[in-house]
N, C-alpha and C positions, 0 to 999 in steps of 0.2 A: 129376241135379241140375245146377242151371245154375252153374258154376264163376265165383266171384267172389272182387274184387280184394282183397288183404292190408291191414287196415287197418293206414296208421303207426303209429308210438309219439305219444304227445301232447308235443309241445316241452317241455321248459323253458323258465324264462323267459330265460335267457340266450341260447338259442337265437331265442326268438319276436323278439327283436331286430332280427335279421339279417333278418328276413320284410318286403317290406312289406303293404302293406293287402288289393291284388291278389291279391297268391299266399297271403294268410292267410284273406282270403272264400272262393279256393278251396276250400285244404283243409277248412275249416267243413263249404260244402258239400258235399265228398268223402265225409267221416265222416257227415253227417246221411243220405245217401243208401244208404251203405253199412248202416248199424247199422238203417237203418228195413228194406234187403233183406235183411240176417239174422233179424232180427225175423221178416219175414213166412214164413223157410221152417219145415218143419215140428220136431219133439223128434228126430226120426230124423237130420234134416240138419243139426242142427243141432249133434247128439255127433259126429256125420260132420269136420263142420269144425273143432270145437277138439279132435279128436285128430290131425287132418292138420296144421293151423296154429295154431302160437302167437299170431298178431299180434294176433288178439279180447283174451286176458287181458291181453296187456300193452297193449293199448290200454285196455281197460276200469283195470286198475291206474294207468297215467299218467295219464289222464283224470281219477280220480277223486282221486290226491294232489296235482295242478297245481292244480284245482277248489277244493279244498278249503281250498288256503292263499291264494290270489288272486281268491277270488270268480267266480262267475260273468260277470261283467263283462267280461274279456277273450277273451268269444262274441261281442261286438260285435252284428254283426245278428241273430247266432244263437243270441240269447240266451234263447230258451225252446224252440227248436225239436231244437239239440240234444242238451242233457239231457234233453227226452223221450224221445229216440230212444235217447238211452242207460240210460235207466233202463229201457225196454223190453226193450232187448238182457238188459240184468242177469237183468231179473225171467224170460226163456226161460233164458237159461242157469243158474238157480238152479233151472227146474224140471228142466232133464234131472240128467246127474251132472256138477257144475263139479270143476273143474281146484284142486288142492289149496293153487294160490296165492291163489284168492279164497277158502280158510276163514283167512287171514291176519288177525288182530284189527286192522291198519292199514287194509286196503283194506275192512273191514265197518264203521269209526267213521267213514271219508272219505266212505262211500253215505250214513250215518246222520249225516252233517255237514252235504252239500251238499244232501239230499232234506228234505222237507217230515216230521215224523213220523208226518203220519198214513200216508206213504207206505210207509214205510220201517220203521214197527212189524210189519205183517203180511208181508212179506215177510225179515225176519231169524225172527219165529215161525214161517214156515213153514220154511225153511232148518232152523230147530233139528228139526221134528217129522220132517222128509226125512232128514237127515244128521246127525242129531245123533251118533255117534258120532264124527267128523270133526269137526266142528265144534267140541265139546267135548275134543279131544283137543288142539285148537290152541288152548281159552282157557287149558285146564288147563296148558299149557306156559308162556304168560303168565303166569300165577298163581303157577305154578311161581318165577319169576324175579324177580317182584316181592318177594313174601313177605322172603328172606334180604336185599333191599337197606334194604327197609322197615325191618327188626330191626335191619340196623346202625346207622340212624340218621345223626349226623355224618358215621360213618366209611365210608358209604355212597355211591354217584353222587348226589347230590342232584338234579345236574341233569337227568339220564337217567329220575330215577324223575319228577321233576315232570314231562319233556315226553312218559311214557308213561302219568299219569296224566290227563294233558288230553286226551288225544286219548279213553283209554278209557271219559272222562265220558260223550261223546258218544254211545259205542257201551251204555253203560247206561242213559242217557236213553230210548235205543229199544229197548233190547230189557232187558223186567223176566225172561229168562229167562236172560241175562249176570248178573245180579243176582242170582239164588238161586244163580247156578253159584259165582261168590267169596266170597257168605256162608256155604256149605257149607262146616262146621266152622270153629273159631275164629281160626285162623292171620291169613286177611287183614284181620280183621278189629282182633286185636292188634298186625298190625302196624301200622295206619294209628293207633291211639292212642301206638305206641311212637315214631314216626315224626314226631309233631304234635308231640312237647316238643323238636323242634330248632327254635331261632329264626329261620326262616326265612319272612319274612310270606307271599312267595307260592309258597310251598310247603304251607305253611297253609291258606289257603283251598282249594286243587286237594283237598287232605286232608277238607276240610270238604265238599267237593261233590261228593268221592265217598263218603264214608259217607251224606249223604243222600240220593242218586240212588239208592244200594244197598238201605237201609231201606226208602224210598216206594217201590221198584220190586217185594218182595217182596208188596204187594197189590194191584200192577196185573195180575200172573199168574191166568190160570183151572187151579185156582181157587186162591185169595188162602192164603196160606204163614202163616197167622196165630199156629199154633204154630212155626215159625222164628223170627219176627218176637219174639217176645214171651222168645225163649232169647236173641234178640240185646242185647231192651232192658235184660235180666236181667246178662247181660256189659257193658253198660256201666255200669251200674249199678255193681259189681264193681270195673272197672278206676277208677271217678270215688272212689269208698270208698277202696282203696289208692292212689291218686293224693295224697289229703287228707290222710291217714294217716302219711305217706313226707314224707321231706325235701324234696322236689320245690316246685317253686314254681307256687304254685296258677293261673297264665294256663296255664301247660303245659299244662294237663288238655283234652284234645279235649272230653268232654261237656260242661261249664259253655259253653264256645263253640257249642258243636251244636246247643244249648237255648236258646239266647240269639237266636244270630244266623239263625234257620233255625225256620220255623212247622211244623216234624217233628211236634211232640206235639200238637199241636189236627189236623194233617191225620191222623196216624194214629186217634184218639181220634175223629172225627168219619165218618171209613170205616168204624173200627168199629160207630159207632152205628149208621150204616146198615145195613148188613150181621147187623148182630145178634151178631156176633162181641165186643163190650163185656163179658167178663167180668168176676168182681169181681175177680180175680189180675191181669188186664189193666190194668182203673183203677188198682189198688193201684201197679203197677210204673210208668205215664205219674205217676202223682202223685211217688213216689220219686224219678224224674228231672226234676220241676217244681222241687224242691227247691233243684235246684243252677242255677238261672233266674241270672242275674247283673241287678244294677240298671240300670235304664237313666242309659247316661253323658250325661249332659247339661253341653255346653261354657259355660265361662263366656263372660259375652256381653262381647263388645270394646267397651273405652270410648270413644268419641267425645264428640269434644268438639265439643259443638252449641252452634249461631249462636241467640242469643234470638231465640225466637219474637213479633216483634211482631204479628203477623195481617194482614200485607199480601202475601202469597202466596199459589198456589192450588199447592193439593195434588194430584201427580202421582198418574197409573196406577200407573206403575213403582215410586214409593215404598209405594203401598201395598200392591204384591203383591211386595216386597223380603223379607219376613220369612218369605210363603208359599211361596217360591222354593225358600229354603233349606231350608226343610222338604221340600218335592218332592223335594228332588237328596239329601237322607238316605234317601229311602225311594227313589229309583233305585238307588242303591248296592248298597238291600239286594238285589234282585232280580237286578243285575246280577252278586252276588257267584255267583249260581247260574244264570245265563245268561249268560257275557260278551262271549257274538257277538251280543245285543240291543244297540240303540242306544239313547239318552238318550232321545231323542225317542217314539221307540216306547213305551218302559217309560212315559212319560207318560201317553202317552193310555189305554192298559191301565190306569192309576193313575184318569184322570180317568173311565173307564169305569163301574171297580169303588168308587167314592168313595175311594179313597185306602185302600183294604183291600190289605195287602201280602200277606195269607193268600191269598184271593182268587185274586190277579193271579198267585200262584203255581201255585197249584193248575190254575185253567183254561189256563194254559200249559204244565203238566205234562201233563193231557189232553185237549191241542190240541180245546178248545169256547168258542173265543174268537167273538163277534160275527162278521159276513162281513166289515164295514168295517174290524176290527182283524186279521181272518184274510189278508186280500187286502194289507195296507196292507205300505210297504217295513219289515222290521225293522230295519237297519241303519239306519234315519233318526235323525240329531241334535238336539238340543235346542239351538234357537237362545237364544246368549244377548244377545243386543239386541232386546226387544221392541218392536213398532211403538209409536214416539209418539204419539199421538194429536194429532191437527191441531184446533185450536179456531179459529173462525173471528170474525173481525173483523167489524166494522161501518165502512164505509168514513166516514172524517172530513175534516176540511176542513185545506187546508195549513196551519202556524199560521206565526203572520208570523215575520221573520227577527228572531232577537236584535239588538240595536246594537252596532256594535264599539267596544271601548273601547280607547284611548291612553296611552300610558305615556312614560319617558324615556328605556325601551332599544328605544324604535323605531328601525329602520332600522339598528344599530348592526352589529358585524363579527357579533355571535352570531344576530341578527335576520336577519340576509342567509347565516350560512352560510361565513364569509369568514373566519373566526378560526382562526389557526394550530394545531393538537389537539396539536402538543409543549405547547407555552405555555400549558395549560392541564389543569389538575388539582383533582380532585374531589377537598375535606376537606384534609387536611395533605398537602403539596408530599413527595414521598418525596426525600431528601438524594443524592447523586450521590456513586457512588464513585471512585476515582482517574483509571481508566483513562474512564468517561464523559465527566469533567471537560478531560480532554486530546483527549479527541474533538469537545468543542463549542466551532466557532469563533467561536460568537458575542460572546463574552466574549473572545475571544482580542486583546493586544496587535498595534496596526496596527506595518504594518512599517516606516510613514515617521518612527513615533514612534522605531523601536530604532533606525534609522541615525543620528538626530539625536542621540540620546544616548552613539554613537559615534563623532560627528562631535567632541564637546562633550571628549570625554577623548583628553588632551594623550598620545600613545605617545610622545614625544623625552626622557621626565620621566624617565631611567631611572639618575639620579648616586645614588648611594647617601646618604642623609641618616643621618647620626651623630650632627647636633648635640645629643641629647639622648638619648645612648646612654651604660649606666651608668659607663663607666669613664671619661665626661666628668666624672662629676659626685662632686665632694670628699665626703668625710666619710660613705662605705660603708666597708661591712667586706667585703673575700670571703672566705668562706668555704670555697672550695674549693683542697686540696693540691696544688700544682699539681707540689713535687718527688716526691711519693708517685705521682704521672699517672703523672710523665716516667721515675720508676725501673720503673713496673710495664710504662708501655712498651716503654722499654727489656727488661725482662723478656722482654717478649712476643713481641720482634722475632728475640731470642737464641734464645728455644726454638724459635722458627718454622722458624730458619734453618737450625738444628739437626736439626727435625724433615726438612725438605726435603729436606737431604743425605744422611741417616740416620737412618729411624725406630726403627732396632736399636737405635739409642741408649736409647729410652726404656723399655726390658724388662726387666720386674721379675724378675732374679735376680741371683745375687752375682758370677759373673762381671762382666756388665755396671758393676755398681758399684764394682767395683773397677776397672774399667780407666781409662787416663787419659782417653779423650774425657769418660767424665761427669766425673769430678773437674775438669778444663779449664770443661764447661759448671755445676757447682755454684761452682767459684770466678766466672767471672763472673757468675751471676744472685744469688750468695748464696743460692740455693733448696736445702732438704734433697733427698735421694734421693725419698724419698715424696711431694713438690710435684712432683719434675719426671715423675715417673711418674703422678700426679694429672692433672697436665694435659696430658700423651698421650691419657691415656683418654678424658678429656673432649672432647675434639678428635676421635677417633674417631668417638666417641659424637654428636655433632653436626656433621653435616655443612655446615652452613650456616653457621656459626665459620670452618671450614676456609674455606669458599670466601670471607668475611670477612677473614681475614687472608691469602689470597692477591691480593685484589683489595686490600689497603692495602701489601700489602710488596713488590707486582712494583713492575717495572722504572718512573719516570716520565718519564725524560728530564732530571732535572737535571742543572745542569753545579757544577764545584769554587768552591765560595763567595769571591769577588776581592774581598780588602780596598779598602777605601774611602781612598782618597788625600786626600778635602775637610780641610780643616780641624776641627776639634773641638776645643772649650773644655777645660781641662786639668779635673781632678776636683781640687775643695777648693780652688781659685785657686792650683796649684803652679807656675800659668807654661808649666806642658809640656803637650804635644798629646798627647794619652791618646782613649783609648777609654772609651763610654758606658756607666760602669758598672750593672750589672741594676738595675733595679728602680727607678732615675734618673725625677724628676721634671722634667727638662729641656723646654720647648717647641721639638723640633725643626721641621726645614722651612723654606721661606724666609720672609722678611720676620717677622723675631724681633715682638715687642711685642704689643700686644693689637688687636685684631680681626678681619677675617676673614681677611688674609693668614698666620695665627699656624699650628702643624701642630695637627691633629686630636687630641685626647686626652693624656693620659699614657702613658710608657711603661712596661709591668711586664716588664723581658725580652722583651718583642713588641708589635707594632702589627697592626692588624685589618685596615690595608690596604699590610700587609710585601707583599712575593714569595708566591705561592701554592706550597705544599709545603715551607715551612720549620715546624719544630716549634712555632715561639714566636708565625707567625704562627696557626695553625691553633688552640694554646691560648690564644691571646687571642678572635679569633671564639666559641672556646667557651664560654671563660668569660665573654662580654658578653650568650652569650645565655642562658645558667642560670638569674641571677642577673634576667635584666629582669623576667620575670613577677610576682616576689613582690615588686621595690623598683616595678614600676609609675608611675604616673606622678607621685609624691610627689617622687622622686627628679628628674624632670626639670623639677620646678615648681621644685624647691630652687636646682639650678642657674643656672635661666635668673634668678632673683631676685641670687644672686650675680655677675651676670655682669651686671645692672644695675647692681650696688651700686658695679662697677670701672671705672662707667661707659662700657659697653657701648652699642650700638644693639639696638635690638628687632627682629629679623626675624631 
């Protein structure tokens, strides 16, 4: 035997990456050449090489799960040449004894995935009648594993059992001898109705399209299982009765779905007739399960809200085949719910084939006797949804003359030209400007020649203090304000401060303290009980902003020893004798006595407002001139200055 080269494994696609175009046509052709010289050697050479070398099965296994999830498609040139050669290889090595990897229920639904069925049915029935016990020892292990996930339901893999029931569709789409092997006895059979009342939509269907694959596969068998068949329809039967029965909620039930959405009972019902197999237990038991048919859901139709129809339109293609559109793509649906690697497009024309019979288009897709145009045609093709417009054609006409232009009075103007500033202008109400905008536009902003001028205009030299019509100028108020009650509480205040400064022990509530002389010392001069001077310790603590209040009024300010006045002064009560200004003395001091502007400022109450700064008497007269102006206002200065006409004063 002429010794040849070890076929690769087939890449992954993360691998084919790395490849480019060159070294991937190669290997194409590598494998094309190779699997065609396996092919041609004979059964003897051919067990020769898959017990010397593995690299046939696992090339054949890679090849067919790469295939199977990416299409054919990335064969690029060798895209029919290879899969011949390798379904050749398959179909030699299925006839000697294959290798116990290919009885794998994966790599027998990926040949029965990527192959044609008419290919690939007779070569899995003959695998069963060569090897069946092999064979069936690896579905029965399958079967095995499904079952307890199927019955736990929720508590089950869900995901695991759906992506091991999709794949198995396939592998009993072609082979109806997979089919009688998992309806034998009840088990998977209850598990797939136990399994359908988890709410899982697409779990659901995969559920739904294996129990029909499974049913229609027991009479595509020679010869046809018709009492199986009819023990199965009997258990669902059975399971649909306790289903309705049971607290359960009636969408749960796989049969009302099964019967509904799946032409199961006219295809069974209608093979029977042929076949002659229509017993009257048979009819009795499809009728039984007619029963439980659900109505058909018809959607309410969407309001629109249409344009009056005046009759000046021509009515499209598109509009009128708008309604038979969507009817088309209900009934792709259904087809697609039990073929999902057909394309939209495909299921059409099979629809437009068979007049829009869904039974039909099932059934001759079940055993592959489709037309040659819809046999050969791509199944993965689309259904375009933008139909050709139709082009309707003109009748060529004459230029018609130009309209006249007409003139307005916002010709040429800033909007006319394009020239109008887009701040400055605002469509409907003007939105109102908030503060920080307001201060950002200069355009409104005060010129700067204007603020100088009006600080040119204000007199700074103006800075003498005006009194003339300050209240303690003007006769006939009252004050109100204590001024010996001020001067004792200041005093007061000056005493504890002092006190405090020197000694705050002094202020500590207990009876020591109180009895010793420093407080007795500090209660005889303020007159305060124990309980006020300790009051107002606390308070002083308690407020630090006080403290720093009465340190800032009681430090140090630099006065000096107050020097008696030597001037002359008029005696008090005309005694002849030079005295001093008794308080609260109505006298006009200052020079030039008599009335006018030469006269002094004010009356004296004990102080003048423009004494020495830091004497007592002047600081309480400043205060009390300015208490009292707010509420006498300007009543009081109108009163004055009227009296001060009356003494025959000047005005100014």
């Amino acid at each position: 035997m002429v010794s040849l080269p070890s076929l690769a494994p087939f890449p992954q696609s993360s691998w084919r990456q790395h490849l480019s175009s060159s070294e991937w046509n190669t290997l194409l052709q590598s494998w094309t050449s190779i699997c065609r010289a396996i092919s041609s050697l004979s059964e003897k050479d051919i067990k020769a090489a898959l017990a010397r070398d593995d690299s046939i099965v696992t090339f054949l296994v890679s090849f067919a799960e790469e295939t199977a999830e990416a299409g054919f498609t990335i064969l690029d040139s060798h895209l029919t040449t290879l899969p011949k050669a390798v379904f050749q290889l398959v179909s030699k090595v299925f006839n000697v004894s294959p290798p116990p990897q290919l009885f794998d229920y994966a790599f027998l639904a990926n040949i029965a995935r990527i192959f044609p069925r008419k290919a690939t049915a007779p070569l899995i029935a003959q695998l069963f009648q060569r090897h069946a016990a092999a064979l069936e020892a690896a579905l029965t292990a399958l079967k095995k594993q499904l079952i307890p996930q199927l019955e736990a339901g929720i508590k089950g893999d869900l995901k695991s059992v759906e992506a091991r029931l999709i794949r198995l569709n396939y592998l009993l789409h072609a082979s109806p001898d997979t089919c009688t092997l998992f309806l034998a006895g009840s088990d998977f059979l209850d598990g797939l109705i136990v399994c359908f009342r988890v709410m899982n939509p697409p779990l659901r269907k995969v559920i739904l399209t294996t129990t029909y694959l499974c049913l229609v596969g027991l009479i595509d068998t020679e010869p046809a299982k018709w009492s199986m068949l009819s023990d199965q329809l009997y258990a669902l039967k059975e399971a649909a009765d306790a289903h309705k029965a049971g607290p359960l909620n009636v969408n749960d039930s796989l049969v009302p779905e099964l019967i509904t959405n799946t032409p199961l009972l006219k295809i069974l019902l209608r093979r029977a007739e042929d076949s002659g197999a229509a017993t009257e237990n048979f009819k009795k038991r499809i009728t039984a399960l007619e029963s439980y048919r659900k109505g058909t859901m018809v959607r309410p139709k969407r309001l629109i809200r249409r344009r009056l129809d005046k009759g000046k339109g021509k009515i499209s293609q598109q509009e009128v085949n708008a309604d038979i559109h969507v009817h088309k793509m209900s009934q792709i649906t259904q087809v697609q719910d039990l073929f999902p690697d057909l394309g939209s497009g495909f299921v059409s024309k099979c629809l437009d084939e068979y007049g829009e019979d869904v039974e039909q288009v099932v059934a001759n897709l079940l055993s592959e006797t489709l037309p040659p145009h819809l046999a050969n045609a791509d199944r993965s093709e689309s259904l375009s949804s933008h139909p050709e417009a139709g082009h309707t054609e003109l009748a060529p006409r004459s230029t018609p003359p130009q309209v006249p232009t007409r003139h307005n009075v916002f010709d040429d103007d800033d909007f006319d030209r394009l020239a109008m500033d887009v701040s400055k202008v605002s469509f409907g109400k003007k939105p109102a400007k908030n503060a920080d905008e307001m201060l950002k536009d200069k355009a409104n902003a005060p010129n700067k020649s204007a603020i100088l001028s009006a600080l040119a205009a204000f007199d700074s030299d103006d800075d003498e203090r005006d009194d003339t019509y300050d209240a303690d100028d003007v006769g006939g108020t009252v004050d109100a304000s204590n001024q010996e009650a001020d001067a004792a509480s200041d005093s007061n205040e000056e005493a504890l401060f002092r006190a405090y400064q020197l000694d705050s022990k002094l202020f500590d509530r207990d009876a020591g303290t109180r009895r010793g002389n420093p407080r007795a010392k500090l209660r005889e001069e303020t007159g305060m009980t124990d309980e006020a001077i300790e009051g107002w310790a606390l308070i002083l603590v308690r407020n630090p902003q006080q403290k720093r209040r009465l340190e800032a009024k009681y430090a140090f300010s630099g006065q000096q020893a107050q020097l008696e006045r030597t001037s002359w002064r008029a005696s008090p009560a005309g005694s002849g004798e030079e005295g001093s200004e008794p308080d609260g003395g109505s006298s006009r001091g200052g020079r030039g006595g008599g009335r006018g502007r030469g006269r002094g400022r004010g009356r004296g109450r004990g102080g003048n407002v423009a004494g020495p700064t830091g004497e007592k008497e002047t600081e309480s007269a400043r205060k009390n001139k300015e208490a009292n102006k707010g509420s006498r206002a300007n009543h009081n200065r109108r009163d004055a200055r009227a009296k001060k006409m009356a003494r025959g004063g000047f005005a100014g």
